[in-house]
C-alpha positions in Angstrom: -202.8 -12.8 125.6 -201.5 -15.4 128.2 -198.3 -16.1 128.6 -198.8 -19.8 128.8 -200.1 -19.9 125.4 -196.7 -18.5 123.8 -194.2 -19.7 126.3 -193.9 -23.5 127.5 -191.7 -23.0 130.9 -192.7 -25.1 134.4 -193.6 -22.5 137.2 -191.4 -22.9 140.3 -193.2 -22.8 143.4 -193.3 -19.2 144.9 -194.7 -20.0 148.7 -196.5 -18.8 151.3 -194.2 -17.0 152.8 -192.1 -15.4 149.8 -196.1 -14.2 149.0 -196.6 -12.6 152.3 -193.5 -10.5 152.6 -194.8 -8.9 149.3 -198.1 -8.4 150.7 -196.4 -7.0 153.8 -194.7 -4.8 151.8 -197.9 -3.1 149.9 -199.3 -2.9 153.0 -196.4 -1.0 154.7 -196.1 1.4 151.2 -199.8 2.0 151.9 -198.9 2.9 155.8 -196.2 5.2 154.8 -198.9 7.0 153.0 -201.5 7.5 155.7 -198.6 8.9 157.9 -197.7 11.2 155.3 -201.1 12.4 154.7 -201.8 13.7 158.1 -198.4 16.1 157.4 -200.4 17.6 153.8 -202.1 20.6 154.4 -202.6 22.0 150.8 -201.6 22.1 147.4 -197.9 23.3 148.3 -197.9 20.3 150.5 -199.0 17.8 148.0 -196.8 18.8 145.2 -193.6 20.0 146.7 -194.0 19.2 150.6 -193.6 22.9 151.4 -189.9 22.7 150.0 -189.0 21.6 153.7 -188.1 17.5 152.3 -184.7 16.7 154.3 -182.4 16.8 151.2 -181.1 13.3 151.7 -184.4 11.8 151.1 -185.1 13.9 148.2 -181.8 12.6 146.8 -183.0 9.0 147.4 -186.0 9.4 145.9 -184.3 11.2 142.7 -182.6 8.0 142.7 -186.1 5.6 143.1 -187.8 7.8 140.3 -184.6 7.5 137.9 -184.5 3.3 138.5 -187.3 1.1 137.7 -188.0 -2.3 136.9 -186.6 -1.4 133.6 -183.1 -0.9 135.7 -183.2 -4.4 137.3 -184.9 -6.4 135.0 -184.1 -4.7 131.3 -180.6 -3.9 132.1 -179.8 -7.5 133.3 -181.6 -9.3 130.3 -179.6 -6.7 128.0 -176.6 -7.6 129.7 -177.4 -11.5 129.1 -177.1 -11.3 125.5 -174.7 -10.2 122.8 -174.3 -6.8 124.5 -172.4 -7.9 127.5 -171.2 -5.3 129.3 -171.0 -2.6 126.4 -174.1 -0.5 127.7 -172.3 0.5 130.9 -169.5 3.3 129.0 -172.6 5.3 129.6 -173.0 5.4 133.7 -169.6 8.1 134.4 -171.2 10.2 132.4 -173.8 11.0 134.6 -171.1 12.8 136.6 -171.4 15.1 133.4 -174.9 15.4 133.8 -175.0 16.5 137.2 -172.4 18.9 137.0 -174.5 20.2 134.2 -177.9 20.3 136.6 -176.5 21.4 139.7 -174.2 24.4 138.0 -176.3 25.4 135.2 -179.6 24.2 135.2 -181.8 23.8 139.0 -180.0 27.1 140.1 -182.3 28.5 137.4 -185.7 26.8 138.1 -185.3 28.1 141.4 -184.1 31.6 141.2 -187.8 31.5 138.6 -189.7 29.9 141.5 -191.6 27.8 139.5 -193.2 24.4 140.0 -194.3 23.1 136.9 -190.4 23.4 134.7 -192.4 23.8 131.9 -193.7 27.3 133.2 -190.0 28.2 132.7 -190.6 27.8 129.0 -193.2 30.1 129.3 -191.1 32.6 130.9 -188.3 32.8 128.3 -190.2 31.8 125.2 -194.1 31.7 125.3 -196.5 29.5 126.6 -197.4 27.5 123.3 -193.7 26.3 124.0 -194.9 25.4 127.7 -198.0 23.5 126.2 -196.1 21.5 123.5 -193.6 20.1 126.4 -196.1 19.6 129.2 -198.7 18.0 126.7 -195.4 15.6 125.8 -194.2 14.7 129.2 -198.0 13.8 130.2 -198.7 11.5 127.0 -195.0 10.1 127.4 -195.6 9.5 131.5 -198.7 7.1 130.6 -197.2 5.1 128.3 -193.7 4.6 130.9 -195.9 4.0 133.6 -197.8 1.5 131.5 -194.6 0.0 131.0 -193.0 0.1 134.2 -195.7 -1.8 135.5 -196.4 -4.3 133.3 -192.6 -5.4 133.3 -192.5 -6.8 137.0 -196.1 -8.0 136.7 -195.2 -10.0 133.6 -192.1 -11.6 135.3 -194.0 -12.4 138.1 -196.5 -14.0 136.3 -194.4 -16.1 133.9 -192.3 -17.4 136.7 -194.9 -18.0 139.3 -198.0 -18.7 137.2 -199.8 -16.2 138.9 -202.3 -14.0 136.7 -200.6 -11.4 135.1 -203.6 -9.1 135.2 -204.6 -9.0 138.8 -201.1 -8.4 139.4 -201.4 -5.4 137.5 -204.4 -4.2 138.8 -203.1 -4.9 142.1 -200.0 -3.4 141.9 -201.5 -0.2 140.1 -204.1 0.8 142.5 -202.0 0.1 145.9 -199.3 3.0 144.2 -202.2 5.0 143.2 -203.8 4.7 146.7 -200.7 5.7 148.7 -199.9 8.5 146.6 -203.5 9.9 146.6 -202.7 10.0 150.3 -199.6 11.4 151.0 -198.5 13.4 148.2 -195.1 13.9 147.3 -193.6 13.4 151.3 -195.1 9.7 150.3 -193.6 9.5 147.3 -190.4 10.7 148.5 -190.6 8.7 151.7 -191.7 5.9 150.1 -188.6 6.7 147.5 -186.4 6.2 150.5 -187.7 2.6 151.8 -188.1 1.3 147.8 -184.5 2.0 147.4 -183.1 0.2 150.6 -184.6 -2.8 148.9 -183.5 -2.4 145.4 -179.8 -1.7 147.0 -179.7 -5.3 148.6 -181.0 -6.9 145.8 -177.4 -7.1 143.9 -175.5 -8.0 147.0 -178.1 -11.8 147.7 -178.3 -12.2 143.6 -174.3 -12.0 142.9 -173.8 -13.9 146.5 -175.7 -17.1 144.8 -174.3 -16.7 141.3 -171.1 -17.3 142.9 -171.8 -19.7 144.6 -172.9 -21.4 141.8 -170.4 -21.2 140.1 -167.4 -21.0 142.5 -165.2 -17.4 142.8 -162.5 -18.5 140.0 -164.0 -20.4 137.6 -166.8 -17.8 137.1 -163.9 -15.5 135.6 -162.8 -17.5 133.6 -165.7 -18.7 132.0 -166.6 -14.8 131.9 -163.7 -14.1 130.1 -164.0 -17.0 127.8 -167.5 -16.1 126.7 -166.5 -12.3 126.5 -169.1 -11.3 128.7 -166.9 -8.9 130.4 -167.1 -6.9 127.0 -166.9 -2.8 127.7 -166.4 -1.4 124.6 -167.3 -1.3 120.8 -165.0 0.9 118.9 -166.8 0.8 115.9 -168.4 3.6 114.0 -171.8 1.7 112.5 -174.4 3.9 112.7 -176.7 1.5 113.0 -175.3 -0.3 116.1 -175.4 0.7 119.3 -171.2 1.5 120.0 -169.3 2.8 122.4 -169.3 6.8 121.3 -173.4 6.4 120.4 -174.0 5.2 123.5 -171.9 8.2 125.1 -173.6 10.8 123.2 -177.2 9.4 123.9 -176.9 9.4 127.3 -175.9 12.9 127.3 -178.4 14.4 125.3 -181.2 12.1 127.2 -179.8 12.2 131.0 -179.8 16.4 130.8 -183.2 16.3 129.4 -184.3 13.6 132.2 -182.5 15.6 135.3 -183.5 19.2 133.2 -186.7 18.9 131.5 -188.3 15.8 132.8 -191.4 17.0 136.0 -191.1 13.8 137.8 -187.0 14.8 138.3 -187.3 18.6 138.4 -190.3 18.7 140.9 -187.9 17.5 143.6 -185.6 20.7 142.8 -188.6 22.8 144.8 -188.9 20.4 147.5 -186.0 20.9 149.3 -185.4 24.2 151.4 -182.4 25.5 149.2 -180.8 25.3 146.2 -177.4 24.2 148.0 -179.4 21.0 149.2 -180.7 20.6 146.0 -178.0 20.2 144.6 -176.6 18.1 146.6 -179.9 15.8 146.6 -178.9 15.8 142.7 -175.3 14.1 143.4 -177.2 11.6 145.8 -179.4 10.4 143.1 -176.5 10.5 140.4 -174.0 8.9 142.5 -176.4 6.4 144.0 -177.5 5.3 140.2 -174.0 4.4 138.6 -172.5 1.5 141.1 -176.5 0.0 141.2 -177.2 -0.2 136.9 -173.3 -1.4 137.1 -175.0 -4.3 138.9 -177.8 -5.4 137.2 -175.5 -5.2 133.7 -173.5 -7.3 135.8 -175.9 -9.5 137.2 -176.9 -10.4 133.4 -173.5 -10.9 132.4 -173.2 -13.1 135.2 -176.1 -15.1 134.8 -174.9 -15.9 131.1 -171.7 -17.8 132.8 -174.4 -19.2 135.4 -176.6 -21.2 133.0 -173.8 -22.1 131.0 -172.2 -24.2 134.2 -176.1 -25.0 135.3 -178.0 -25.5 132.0 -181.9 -25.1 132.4 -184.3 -25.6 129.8 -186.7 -23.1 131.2 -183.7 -20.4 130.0 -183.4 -21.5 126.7 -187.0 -21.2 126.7 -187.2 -17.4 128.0 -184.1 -16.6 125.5 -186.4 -18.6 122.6 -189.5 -16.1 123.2 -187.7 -12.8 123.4 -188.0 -12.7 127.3 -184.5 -12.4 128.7 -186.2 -9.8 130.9 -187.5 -12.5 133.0 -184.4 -14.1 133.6 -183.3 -12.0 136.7 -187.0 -12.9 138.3 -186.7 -16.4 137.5 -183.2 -17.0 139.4 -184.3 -15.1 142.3 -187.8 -17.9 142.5 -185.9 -20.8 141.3 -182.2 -19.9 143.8 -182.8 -17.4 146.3 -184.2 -18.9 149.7 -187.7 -18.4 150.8 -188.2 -15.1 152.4 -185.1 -13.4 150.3 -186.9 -14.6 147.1 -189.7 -12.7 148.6 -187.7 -9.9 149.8 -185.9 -9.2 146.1 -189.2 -9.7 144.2 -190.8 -7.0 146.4 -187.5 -4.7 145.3 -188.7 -5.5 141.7 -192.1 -4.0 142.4 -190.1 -1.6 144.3 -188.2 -0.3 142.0 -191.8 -0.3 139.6 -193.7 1.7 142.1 -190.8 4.2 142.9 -190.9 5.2 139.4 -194.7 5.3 138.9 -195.6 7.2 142.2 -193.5 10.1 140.8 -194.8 10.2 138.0 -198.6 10.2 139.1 -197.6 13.1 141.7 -195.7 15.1 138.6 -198.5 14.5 135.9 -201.1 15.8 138.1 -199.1 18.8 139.2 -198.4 19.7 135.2 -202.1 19.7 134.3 -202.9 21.5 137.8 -200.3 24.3 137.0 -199.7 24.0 133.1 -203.3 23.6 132.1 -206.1 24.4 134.9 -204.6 26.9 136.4 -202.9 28.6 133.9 -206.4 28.9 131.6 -209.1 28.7 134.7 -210.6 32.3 134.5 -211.8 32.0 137.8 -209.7 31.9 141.3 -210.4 29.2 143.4 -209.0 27.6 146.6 -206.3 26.0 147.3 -208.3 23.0 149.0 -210.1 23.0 145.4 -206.9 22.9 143.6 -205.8 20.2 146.2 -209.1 18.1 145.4 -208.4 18.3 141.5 -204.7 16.7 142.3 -205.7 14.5 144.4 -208.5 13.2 141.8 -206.3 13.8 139.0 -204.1 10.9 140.3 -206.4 8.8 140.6 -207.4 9.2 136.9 -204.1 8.8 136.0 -203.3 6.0 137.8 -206.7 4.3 136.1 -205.0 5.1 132.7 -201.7 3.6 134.0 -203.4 -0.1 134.8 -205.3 0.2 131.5 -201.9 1.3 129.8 -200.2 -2.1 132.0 -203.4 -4.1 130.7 -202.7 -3.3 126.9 -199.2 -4.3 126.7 -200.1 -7.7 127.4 -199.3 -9.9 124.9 -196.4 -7.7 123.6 -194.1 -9.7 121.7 -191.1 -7.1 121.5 -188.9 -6.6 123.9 -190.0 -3.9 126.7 -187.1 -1.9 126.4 -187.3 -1.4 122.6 -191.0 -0.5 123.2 -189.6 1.8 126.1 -187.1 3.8 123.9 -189.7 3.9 120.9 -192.2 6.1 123.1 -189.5 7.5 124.6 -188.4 8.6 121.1 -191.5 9.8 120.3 -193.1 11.6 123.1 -190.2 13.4 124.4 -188.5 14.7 120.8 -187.1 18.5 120.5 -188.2 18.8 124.3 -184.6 19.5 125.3 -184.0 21.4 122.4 -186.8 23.6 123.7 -185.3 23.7 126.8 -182.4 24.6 125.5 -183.5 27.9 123.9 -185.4 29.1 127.3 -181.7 29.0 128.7 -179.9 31.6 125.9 -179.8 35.0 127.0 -182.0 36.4 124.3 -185.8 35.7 124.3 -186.4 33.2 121.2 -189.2 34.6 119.0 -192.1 31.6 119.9 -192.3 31.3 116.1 -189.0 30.5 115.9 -189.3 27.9 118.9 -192.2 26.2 116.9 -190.3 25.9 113.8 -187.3 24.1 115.6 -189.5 21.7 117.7 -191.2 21.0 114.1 -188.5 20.2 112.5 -187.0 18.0 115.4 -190.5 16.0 114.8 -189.1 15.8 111.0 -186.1 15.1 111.6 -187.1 12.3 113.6 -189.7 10.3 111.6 -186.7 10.4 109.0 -184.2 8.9 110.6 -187.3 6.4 111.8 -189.0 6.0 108.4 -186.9 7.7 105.9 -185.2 6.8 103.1 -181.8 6.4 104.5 -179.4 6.7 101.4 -178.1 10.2 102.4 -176.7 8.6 105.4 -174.6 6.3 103.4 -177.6 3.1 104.7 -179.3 0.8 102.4 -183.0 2.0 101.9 -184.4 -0.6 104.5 -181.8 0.1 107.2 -182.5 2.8 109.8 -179.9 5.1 112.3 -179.8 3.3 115.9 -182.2 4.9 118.6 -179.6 5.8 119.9 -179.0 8.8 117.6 -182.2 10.0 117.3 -181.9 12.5 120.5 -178.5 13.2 119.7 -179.5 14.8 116.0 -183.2 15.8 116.4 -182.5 18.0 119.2 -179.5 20.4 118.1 -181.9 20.3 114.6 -184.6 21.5 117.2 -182.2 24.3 118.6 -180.6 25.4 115.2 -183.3 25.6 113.0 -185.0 27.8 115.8 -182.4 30.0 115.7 -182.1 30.6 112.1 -185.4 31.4 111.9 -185.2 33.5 114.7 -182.5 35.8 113.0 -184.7 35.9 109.6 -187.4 37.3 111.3 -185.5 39.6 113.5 -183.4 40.4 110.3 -186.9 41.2 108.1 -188.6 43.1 111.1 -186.8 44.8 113.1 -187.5 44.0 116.7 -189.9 41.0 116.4 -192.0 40.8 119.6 -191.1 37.8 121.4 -193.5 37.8 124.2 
């Protein structure tokens, strides 16, 4: 559906020259990848660059994977609204979460050697527990890359006028092309440039808000429209407050940096687990002062249109697309070539995401399905082939996915934590089991990860008297990983101790 049929806004010129630094910018992506490519020598290479990856750069790209256009653009239009800056209680504790990883968690994957984290579940539980999470990472990876592209492309398009699917297309097969090439050392390498651009994009956007504004008067309209808002002491369940918002990013940051390929897979490619861990604290400590600035940068922009009204913002706000906003002031304030320069750390910050994720897919199916049922050993250059073709398939699936959210009227980062719900319920509860020091009986494991999926089509669909809700009124998101996963974990281990309990010593294996 076009935009231009649901949303009246005049398109600001983009240019010549704001259009070729993006264009110079694919092209150099694609460069990086053709250097990388004459380093890959096999499988080992593709997937986890021979775990030799300076530990720096796999930190920066932990950091590219974990941001996305969702970061710059979602986090800014969230910011815009009613929210303010309420969202951002959740970014110290991400300093939980890597303590968490780098003490507890990647010392393990390593000391197991494996590639795929999902063999781990194998290991300690049984490898119908492997399937179930690698099956839900894959489905869950095609619909966020589907996402993650069509956000920038959309923005683009509505503020330039430019067709929003041959940016798509475009976008999708340069990231496919690059990575098909390189492997992870591109990704990763490619991780490192896509993040110098994303990190100056804060410093030119705030510079021109400021200016626009002038240095005191901007806090004081900020503090008159309470936009500068932290935290929401209520209790609702239904809203998303302060303590939700600290518990769900918890539960869902350990099972991004623990369970999630595209994160873990850049555990093996470093040469230790010391470096490693410290690539982990990189990509944390990189993350929190960047999403503080793009809340910011929404916040701010609230205060900016108030002192410079434009019609073409009430419009945005009217349709639903405050993620648009940031894209919009960068054309419409930013000079040419740094309007250039940001919108390419947009597409940046889509294709640092999406690269991983077309690497990590292809590496689950390699190891968690092909090889793992292949009766027949073949080559590594055969295995290397399959990858290789595998990401091409996927990144086929991932413009078709970009293609079909056109015309979506919701907000992307509504749709984004729906799937997200969905597709990657009970998979840290899972997770959680592998880690006890007692083998789980796979039955048991089922149970709780079936359950989880019950547990979580109530709280989405359910009758919610119990909870103390009138019958149309649903939990917040928010919750969902917060109570589906422990259900996931307990109800596996009660059922685990009745069938130990009515057997004896229940095989496990």
């Amino acid at each position: 559906m076009p935009v231009e049929k649901t949303l009246n806004i005049s398109h600001p010129e983009f240019g010549t020259v704001n259009t070729l630094v993006i264009v110079l910018y694919m092209l150099a992506m694609l460069a990086v990848g053709w250097w990388c490519s004459r380093r890959m020598v096999g499988l080992r290479s593709f997937f986890i660059g021979e775990g030799k990856v300076n530990h720096i750069a796999v930190g920066l790209s932990l950091l590219g994977t974990y941001l996305s256009s969702l970061t710059m653009m979602a986090l800014s239009g969230l910011a815009f609204g009613p929210s303010d800056l309420t969202w951002t209680v959740q970014l110290p504790f991400l300093i939980l979460t890597a303590f968490v990883i780098t003490r507890h968690v990647l010392p393990r994957y390593r000391e197991a050697g494996v590639i795929s984290v999902y063999e781990f579940l194998e290991q300690r539980i049984h490898v119908s527990s492997r399937l179930l999470a690698a099956a839900c990472f894959c489905a869950f990876s095609i619909a966020r890359m589907g996402i993650v592209l069509y956000l920038p492309a959309l923005a683009f398009h509505i503020v330039t006028g430019f067709d929003l699917a041959g940016t798509i297309i475009v976008m999708g097969l340069v990231v496919t092309v690059y990575t098909v090439m390189g492997g992870i050392e591109a990704v990763i390498w490619t991780d490192v440039v896509q993040v110098g651009f994303i990190a100056v994009a804060p410093v030119f956007t705030l510079y021109y808000i400021f200016a626009g504004t002038g240095w005191s008067n901007f806090w004081v309209l900020a503090q008159e429209q309470q936009k500068l808002r932290t935290f929401d002491w209520g209790l609702d369940p239904r809203k998303a407050v302060t303590v939700w918002l600290v518990l769900q990013t918890v539960f869902e940051t350990v099972r991004i940096y623990g369970t999630s390929q595209d994160m873990t897979q850049r555990y093996a490619a470093a040469d230790s687990t010391a470096k490693a861990n410290r690539a982990v604290w990189i990509g944390v400590l990189g993350y929190i002062p960047l999403a503080y600035a793009f809340y910011f940068i929404g916040a701010a922009f609230a205060v900016y249109y108030r002192v410079n009204p434009d019609p073409n913002i009430e419009a945005l706000v009217a349709a639903k697309k405050t993620d648009a906003i940031y894209p919009y002031f960068i054309v419409t304030h930013l000079p040419v070539g740094i309007a250039g320069l940001i919108f390419a750390a947009i597409f940046a910050a889509a294709m640092s995401s999406i690269d991983s994720l077309l690497n990590s897919t292809s590496t689950v199916v390699i190891e968690d399905f092909y090889k793992r049922f292949s009766r027949t050993e073949r080559s590594d250059a055969h295995y290397l082939r399959v990858a290789q073709a595998l990401v091409v398939v996927f990144g086929l699936f991932t413009i078709a996915a970009g293609l079909s959210f056109m015309g979506e009227k919701s907000q992307m980062q509504v749709v984004f934590n729906t799937w997200m719900g969905i597709l990657t319920n009970g998979v840290l509860g899972l997770m959680a089991l592998a880690f006890l020091p007692f083998r789980v009986n796979r039955w048991a494991a089922l149970a709780g990860f079936a359950a989880s999926y019950g547990c979580l089509f109530y709280l989405m669909y359910g009758n919610q008297e119990l909870l103390g809700l009138a019958k149309d009124q649903r939990v917040s998101f928010l919750l969902r990983p917060v109570i589906c996963n422990p259900v996931c974990f307990l109800v596996a281990l009660g059922v685990h101790g009745l069938l130990k309990g009515g057997h004896g010593n229940v095989e496990t294996q």
